[in-house]
Every structure is written in C-alpha cells, then in structure tokens.
C-alpha positions as CSV (number, residue, x, y, z in Angstrom):
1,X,9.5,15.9,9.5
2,X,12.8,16.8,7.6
3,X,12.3,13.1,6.1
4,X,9.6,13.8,4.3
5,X,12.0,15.3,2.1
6,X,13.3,12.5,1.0
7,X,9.6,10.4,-0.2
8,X,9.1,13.8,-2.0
9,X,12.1,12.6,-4.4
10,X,13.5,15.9,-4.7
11,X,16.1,15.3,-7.0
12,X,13.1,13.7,-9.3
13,X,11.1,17.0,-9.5
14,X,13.3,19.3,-11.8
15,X,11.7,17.6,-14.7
16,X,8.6,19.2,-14.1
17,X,9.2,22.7,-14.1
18,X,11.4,21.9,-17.1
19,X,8.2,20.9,-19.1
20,X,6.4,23.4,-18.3
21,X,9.1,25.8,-19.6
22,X,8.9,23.9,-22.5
23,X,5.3,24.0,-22.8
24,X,5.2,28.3,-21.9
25,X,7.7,28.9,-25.2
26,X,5.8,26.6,-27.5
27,X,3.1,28.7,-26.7
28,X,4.9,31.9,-26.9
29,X,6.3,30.7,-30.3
30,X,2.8,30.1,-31.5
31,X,2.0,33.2,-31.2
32,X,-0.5,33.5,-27.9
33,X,-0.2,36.4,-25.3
34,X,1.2,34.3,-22.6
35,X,-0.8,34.6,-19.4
36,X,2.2,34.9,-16.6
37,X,-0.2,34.2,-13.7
38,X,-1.8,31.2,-15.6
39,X,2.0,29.8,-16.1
40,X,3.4,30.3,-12.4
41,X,0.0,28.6,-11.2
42,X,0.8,25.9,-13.8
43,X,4.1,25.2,-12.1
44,X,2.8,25.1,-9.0
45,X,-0.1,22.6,-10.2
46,X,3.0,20.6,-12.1
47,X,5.5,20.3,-9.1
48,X,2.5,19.4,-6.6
49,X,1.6,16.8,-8.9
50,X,5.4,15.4,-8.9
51,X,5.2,15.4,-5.3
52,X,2.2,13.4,-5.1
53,X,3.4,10.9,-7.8
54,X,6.7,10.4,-5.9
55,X,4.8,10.4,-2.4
56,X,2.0,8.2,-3.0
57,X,4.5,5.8,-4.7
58,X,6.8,5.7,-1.9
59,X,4.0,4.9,0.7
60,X,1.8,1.8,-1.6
61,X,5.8,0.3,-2.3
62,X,6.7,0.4,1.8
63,X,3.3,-1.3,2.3
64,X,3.4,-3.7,-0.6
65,X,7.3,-4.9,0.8
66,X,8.6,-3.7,-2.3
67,X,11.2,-1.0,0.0
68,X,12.6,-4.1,1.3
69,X,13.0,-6.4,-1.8
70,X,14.7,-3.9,-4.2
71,X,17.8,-3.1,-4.8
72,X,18.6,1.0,-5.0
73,X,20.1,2.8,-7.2
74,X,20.7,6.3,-7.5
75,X,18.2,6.7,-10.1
76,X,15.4,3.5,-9.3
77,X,14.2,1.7,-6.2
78,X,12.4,4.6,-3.8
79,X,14.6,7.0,-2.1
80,X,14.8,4.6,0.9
81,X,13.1,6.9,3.6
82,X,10.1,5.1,5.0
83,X,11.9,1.5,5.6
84,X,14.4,3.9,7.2
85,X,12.0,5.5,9.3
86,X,8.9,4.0,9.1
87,X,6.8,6.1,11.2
88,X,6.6,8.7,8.6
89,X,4.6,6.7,6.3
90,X,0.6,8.2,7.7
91,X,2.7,11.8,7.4
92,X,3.9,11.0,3.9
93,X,0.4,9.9,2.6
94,X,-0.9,12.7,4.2
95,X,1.2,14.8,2.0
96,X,0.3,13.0,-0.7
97,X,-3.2,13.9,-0.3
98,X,-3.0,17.7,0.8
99,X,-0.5,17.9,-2.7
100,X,-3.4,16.3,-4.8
101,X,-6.1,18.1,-3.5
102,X,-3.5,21.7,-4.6
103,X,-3.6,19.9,-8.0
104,X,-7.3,19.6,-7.9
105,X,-7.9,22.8,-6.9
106,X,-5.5,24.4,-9.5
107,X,-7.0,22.5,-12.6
108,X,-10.8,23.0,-11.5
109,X,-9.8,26.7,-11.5
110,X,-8.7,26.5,-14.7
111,X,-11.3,24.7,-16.0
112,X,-13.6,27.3,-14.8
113,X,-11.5,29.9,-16.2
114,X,-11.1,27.9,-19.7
115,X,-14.3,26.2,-20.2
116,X,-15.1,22.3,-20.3
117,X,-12.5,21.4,-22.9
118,X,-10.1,21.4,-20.3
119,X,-11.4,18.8,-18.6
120,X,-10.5,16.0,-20.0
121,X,-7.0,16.7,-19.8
122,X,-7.1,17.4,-15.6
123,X,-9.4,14.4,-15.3
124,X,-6.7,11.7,-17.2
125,X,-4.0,14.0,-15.0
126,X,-5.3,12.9,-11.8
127,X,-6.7,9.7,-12.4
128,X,-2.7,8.8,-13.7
129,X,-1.5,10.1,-10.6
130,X,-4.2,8.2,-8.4
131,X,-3.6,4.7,-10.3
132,X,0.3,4.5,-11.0
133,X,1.8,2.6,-8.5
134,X,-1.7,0.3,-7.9
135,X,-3.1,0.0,-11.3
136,X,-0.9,1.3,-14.0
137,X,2.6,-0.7,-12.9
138,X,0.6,-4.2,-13.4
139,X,0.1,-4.0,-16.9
140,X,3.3,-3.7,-19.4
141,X,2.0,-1.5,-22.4
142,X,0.0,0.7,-20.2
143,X,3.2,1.6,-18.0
144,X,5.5,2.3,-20.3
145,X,3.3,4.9,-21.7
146,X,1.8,6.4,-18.7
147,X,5.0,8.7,-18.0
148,X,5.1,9.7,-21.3
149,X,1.8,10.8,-21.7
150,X,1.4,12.4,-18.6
151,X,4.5,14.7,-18.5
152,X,4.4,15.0,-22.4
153,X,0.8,15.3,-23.5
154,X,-0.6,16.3,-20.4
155,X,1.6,18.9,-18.8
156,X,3.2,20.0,-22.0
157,X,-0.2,20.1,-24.0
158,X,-1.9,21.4,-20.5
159,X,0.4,24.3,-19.5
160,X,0.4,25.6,-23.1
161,X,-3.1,25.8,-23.4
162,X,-3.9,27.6,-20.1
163,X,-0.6,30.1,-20.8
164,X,-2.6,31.1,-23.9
165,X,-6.3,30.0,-23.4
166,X,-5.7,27.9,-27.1
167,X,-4.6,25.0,-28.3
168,X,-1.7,24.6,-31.3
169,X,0.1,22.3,-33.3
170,X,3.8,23.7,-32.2
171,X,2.3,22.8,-28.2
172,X,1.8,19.0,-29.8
173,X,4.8,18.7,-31.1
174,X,6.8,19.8,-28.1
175,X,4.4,17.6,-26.1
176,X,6.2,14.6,-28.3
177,X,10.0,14.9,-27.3
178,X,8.8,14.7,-23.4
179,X,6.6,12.1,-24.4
180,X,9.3,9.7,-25.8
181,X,12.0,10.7,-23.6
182,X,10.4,10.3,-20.0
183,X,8.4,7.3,-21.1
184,X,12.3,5.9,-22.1
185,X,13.3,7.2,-18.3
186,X,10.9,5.5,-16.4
187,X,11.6,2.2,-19.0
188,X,15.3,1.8,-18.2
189,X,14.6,2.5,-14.1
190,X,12.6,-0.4,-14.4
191,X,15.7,-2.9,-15.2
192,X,17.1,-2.7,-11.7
193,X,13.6,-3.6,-9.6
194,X,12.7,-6.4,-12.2
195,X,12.8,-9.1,-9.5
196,X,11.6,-7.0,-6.8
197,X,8.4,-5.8,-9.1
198,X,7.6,-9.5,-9.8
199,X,7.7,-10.2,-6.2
200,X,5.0,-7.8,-4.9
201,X,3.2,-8.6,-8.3
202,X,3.6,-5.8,-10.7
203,X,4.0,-6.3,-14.5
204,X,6.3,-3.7,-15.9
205,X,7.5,-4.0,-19.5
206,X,10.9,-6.0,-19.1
207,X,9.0,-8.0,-16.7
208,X,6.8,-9.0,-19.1
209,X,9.5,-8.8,-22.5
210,X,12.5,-9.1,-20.4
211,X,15.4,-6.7,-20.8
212,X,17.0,-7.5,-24.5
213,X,13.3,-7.0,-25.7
214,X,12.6,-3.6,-24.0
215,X,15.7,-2.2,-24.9
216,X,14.8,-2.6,-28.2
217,X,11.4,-0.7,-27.2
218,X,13.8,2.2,-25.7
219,X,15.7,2.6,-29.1
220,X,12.0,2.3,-30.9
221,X,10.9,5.2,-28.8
222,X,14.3,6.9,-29.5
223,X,14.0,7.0,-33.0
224,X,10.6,7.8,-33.4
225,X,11.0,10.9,-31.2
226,X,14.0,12.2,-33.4
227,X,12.0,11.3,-35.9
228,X,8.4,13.0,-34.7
229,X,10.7,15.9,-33.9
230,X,12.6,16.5,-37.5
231,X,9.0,16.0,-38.9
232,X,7.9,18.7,-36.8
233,X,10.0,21.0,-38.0
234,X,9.4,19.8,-41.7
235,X,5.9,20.9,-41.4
236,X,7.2,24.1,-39.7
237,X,5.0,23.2,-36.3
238,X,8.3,23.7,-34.5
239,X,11.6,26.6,-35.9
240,X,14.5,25.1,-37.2
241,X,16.6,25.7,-34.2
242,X,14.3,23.1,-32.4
243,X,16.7,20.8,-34.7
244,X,19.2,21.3,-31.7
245,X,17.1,18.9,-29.8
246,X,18.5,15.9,-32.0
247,X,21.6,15.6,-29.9
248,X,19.8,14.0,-27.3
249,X,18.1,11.7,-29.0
250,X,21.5,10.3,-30.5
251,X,23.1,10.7,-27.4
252,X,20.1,8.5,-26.5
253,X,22.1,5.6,-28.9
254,X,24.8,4.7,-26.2
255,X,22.3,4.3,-23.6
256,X,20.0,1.8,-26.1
257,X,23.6,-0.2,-26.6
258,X,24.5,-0.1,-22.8
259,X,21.0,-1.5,-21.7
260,X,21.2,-3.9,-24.3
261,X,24.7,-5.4,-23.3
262,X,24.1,-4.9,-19.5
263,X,20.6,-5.1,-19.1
264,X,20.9,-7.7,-16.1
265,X,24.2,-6.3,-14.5
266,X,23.3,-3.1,-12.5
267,X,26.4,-1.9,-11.8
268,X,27.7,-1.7,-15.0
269,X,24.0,-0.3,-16.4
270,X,24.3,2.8,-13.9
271,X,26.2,4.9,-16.2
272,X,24.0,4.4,-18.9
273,X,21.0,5.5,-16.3
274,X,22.8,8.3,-15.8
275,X,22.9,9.7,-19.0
276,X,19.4,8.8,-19.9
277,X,18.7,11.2,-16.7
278,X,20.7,14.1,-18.5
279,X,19.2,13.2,-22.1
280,X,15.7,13.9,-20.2
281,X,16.4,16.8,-18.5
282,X,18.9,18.6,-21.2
283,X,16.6,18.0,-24.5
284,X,13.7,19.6,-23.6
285,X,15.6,22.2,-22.7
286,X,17.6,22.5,-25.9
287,X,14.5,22.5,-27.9
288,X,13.0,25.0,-25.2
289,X,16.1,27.6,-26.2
290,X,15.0,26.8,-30.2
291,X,11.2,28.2,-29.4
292,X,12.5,30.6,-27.5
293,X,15.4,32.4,-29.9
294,X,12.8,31.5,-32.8
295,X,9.7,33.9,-31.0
C-alpha cells in the first residue's frame, strides 16, 4: 500500500498548509484572537481535501485512459502510479472517500461551531472537490477558475474565518494572491496534456483558446493579481510589507514569455513550469511574513 503514496501527489500538497498559513496571519493581522485548535483542525481539513483532489483525480483519469495517453512531466500528467500498478485503483478511491468524509466531518463541525454562514463556503468546498476531474475539466472558463477559487477564496477566506469566528477585508485580500496564482498553476500544467485532455473529452482552456491565447490569460491573471494586491495595500486591507509579494508576480513575467514562445514544445516549457511552481508556493509566503511582521 506504499503506492498509494504516490496518487496522494505528495509533492502537490505543500500548497495547502501554505494557505492556510496565509489565511491564520491575515486573521491575526486583522485583529481576531486566533483560535489554535480551530487552525490545526483547519489544516487537517485542508490537507485531507488535497489528498482527495489529487486521489480522486488519479483514479477517474486511469479509468477514462487518460494515464495512458499523456505525456508526464514533473509537474502535469498524474504521478503515474495506478497504470503502474493498477490494482491499487479500488484502494486509492477508497482513500479518496475516507479523506472526504474527514473533510465533511471537519467543516460540519465547524459549521455547528460558527453558525449557518459557514455553510456556503464548505458546501462549494466539497462539491469542487466531488466535480473536478468529471464536471469542472469539460468546460474552459469554469476550470481555470475552479483552483483559484477553491484554494484562494475558499481555504484562505475559510481558515481565517474559523481561526477567528469573523470575517475581514485583509482575509479577502489575501484570498486574492492564491486566487490568481494557483488558478495560473493549474493553467500552464494544462499545456503538456492538451492532446491527451481532448482525447478522453475534456475542455480545458488552451484546449478550447489554444496555447498563444491562454498565455495571454496567464499574464491577465498575473497582472491583475499584482495589481488586486498593490490595491490592497492602498486601501490599507493588507500592511505595506505585504508589498514584498510583488516579486512573484514579476517573476511571474518570464514564465508568461516562456509559455508564450514554447507553448507547444514541452521540453523547453518545463523550466518555465518550474518556476511558476516556486512563484506559487514562495508568494504566499512572502506576503504571509508581511502580515505577520506587520501584527
């Protein structure tokens, strides 16, 4: 069962704990006690939801034929586990399931601990994780916002609400810079499987645009997160030192050029993958440390 490591997508994970760390010194900043035991159950809840993203996603693309079709990358394709050794694919959906119902339990928790508001939030949560790979991935708009929204508005936003039982302006706007930057993630790991995707029928953005076209979505996204974030800190939602967060977003500019040159030569677009994996780990980290020197 040691594969099962491998259609958890571990290497994919540390994103999540990363926004919620995000999400815990917005709060902090905006002034809320922080509930510790609210925030380590949060994690939990966020990294069990990874896993059954990644899992569930794994098993629908090794029974659709996409495993076979695509070709892998470090950073795109599936981690290669179930075509490998495809008797783990009942285990891995079983995982899947047992990881959901630990994010179902966690949110109605909270709900019951935070009221009805909450709801709407856990409910948009699940259903993203339940549709991705067999509703979401066929139509172009709605993918290239789902990853966005749901480790942006929904974790970020999510986390910071039960870490203080209140919602806040500086929580939104810290939302944003995951929002742009993971939605711009999962946008240029869709460049690699564009054939593959078609095959099995999905309908990702540069599917439907092709690659010149969604690279200019990427560098859209790009500048309006620099720009939601410099706003943010105009209207004082977000300190100053936030303003560190910037580098990524133009280190996001190479990346923008390198997907628009090489859009339709892997090989020579795996460098810029690369760096659009650092860019979405490192910002949200950066403008993490400016909440936090800032409280």
């Amino acid at each position: 069962m040691i594969g099962l490591f491998g259609t958890m997508r571990l290497p994919f994970l540390p994103l999540n704990p990363i926004c919620v760390l995000l999400a815990v010194t917005a709060a902090a900043y905006a002034g809320g006690e922080v509930d510790l035991h609210a925030v380590w159950l949060a994690l939990l809840g966020a990294v069990a939801a990874g896993i059954t993203v990644n899992s569930l996603n794994e098993y629908v693309d090794f029974r659709n034929g996409l495993d076979l079709r695509t070709v892998r990358t470090p950073f795109s394709g599936g981690s290669g586990t179930l075509p490998a050794h495809p008797e783990l694919a009942r285990p891995t959906l079983v995982m899947a399931l047992l990881s959901l119902s630990t994010v179902v339990v966690i949110g109605v928790w909270f709900v019951i601990e935070h009221g009805l508001a909450l709801l709407p939030i856990g409910l948009a949560g699940v259903l993203l994780i339940v549709f991705y790979s067999t509703w979401v991935v066929h139509h172009p708009v709605i993918c290239l916002l789902a990853p966005g929204f749901g480790f942006g508005i929904l974790m970020v936003l999510g986390t910071a609400w039960v870490a203080t039982g209140q919602f806040s302006a500086t929580a939104f706007a810290a939302a944003l810079v995951p929002f742009f930057l993971v939605s711009n993630l999962l946008l240029l790991n869709q460049f690699p499987d564009i054939e593959a995707d078609r095959a099995v029928g999905r309908n990702t953005l540069p599917i439907a645009f092709g690659p010149r076209n969604a690279s200019y979505v990427y560098l859209a996204f790009v500048l309006l997160g620099a720009l939601s974030l410099g706003l943010s800190i105009r209207l004082a939602w977000l300190p100053p030192g936030a303003a560190v967060g910037l580098i990524g977003f133009a280190l996001a500019l190479p990346v923008f050029f390198g997907a628009l040159r090489y859009g339709e030569d892997i090989e020579r677009l795996k460098p810029f993958m690369a760096l659009n994996v650092i860019i979405c780990l490192v910002t949200p980290l950066l403008v993490a440390g400016g909440l936090y020197l800032a409280t």
